[in-house]
Structure formats: C-alpha cells, structure tokens
N, C-alpha and C positions, 0 to 999 in steps of 0.2 A: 977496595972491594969489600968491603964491611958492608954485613947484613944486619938490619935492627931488628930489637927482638920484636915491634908492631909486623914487621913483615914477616915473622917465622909464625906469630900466632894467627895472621890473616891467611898464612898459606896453610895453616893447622883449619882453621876453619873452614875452610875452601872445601877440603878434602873429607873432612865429615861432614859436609853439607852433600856435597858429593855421593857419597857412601849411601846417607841417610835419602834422599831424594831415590835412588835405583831402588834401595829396598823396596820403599815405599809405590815406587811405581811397576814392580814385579809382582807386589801383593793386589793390582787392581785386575781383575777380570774382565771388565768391559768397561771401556775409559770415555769419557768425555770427550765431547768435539770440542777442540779452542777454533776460535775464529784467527782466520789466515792472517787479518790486519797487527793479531799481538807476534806473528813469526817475523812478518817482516817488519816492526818496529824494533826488536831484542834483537833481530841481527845488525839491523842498520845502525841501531847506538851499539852496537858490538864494534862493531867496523870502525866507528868514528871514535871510541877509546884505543882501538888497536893501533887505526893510523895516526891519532896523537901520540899514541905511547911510542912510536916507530918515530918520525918525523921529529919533534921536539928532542933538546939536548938534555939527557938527563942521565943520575948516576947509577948505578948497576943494580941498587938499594931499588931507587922509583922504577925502575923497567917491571922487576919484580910484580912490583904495585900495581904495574900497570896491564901487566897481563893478568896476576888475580882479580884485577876489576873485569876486564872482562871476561874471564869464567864466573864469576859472581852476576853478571848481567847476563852470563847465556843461560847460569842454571835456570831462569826462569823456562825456558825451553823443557826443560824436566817435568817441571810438576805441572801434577796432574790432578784431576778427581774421574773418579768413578765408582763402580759399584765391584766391592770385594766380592769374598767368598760369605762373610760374617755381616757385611756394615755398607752404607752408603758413606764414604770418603767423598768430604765435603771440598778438599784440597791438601796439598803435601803436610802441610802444619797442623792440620788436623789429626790429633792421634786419636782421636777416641773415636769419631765420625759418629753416623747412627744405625743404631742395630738394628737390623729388621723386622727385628719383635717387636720394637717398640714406635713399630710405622702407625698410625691409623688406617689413611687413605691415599693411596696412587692414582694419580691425574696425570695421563698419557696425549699429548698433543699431537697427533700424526699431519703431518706435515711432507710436501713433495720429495724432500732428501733424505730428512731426520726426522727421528722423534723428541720432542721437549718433555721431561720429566716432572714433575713438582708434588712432593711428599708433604703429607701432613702429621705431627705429631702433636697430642697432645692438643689440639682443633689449631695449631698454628701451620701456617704452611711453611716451609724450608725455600732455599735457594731450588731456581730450576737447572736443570742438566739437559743435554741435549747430546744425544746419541745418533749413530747413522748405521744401525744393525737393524736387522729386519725386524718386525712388529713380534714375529711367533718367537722368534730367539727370545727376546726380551723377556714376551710374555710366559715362556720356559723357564726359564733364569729365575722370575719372582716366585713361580708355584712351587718350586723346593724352597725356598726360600721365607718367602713371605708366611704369618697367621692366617690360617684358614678365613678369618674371620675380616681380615684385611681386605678391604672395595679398591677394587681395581677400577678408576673410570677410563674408557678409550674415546678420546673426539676428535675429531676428524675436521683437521682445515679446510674447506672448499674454497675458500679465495685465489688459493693459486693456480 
C-alpha cells in the first residue's frame, strides 16, 4: 500500500484547484448560464472513470488516481464566468478578467429566457455571456457600475 509521490502531488493539486475555483466562484455576483448539455457530459465521463476505476483490478496507488481523475473532471462543474463586484470574469482561469472602466460599449440581446451579453473594448468585442436575471436587475448592476459615458445597446429578439 505505498503511495507515490505523482499521486500525493495530484491530490495536492486537486485541492487547491479546489480551493482556488470556490473562491473564485464566491467572488461572481451574477453568473453565467452554462448550457445543460456540458452538465450532463462531465457527469457521464464522471461516471464512466468512476465505474472504471471501481470495476477494473488495480492497486491502492491507481484507485487514488482514479478517483482524483474524477474530481479533476467534475471541477469543471465549478467554473464559472460572470460579472463581479469590480470586472467582467471571463472564466475561472481568468485572473484579471475586464474592468468595467475599461468597457466601451454593452450589446444586450433579450431573448425569450436569457439575456446574451457581448462587451466591446477598445472597438474589439469580447466573448458573449448569457444570463437569465431580469433585464432591470442587469440593467441596475451596470449603472453603479459601468462609465457614465459607456452605450448601453438593448435589442430585442422577435423570432421566437
């Protein structure tokens, strides 16, 4: 029953990955919709490392392995992106994200469920986000927030 030292540094990583992902998803105020099809993908390949790691003969070392593989595939279930207190967090890995000073223009897509977001800096636009918080909250959120001088655009799906 000897542990090797890959599997003391993988379960050391596990855990401040761990750590580091809650913070970071305590610091978002209003989070991003993921779409349902990444939950049940990261649980089903969850499932199917667990029930390999369970079913096959292996030694007390790989079980280890095998259950930090699968916390290492569910933390995707962690992260997140949203919008802080300070920054638009682009995703968990993103430390700096973007500040909201330094927005130019918001392009608000209202759509039958959600809203799609898409920021411009610097005349580039960003990744879009999509939220499912009512239009006035949102639009609350950015006026503390946002430069005065910041364009807000609202448009409005009618297709569906």
């Amino acid at each position: 029953m000897v542990i090797n030292y890959f599997t003391l540094l993988l379960s050391a990583f596990v855990v401040i990955m761990y750590v580091y992902l809650i913070l970071v998803r305590k610091t978002i105020l209003i989070k991003s919709v993921k779409r349902k099809l990444i939950y049940m993908l990261v649980i089903g390949f969850s499932l199917l490392i667990l029930l390999l790691t369970l079913v096959t003969e292996q030694t007390f070392d790989q079980r280890i392995r095998g259950f930090l593989s699968v916390l290492l595939v569910l933390s995707f279930l962690l992260d997140t992106k949203g919008l802080s207190d300070d920054r638009l967090n682009l995703g968990p890995f993103d430390k700096n994200g973007i500040l909201y000073q330094d927005v130019d223009k918001i392009a608000l897509l209202i759509k039958k469920k959600e809203i799609c977001l898409n920021y411009f800096k610097n005349g580039r636009r960003g990744p879009m986000m999509k939220f499912s918080i009512p239009l006035e909250d949102l639009l609350a959120f950015f006026s503390e927030r946002l430069n005065e001088d910041t364009e807000i655009s609202i448009l409005v799906d009618e297709g569906e």
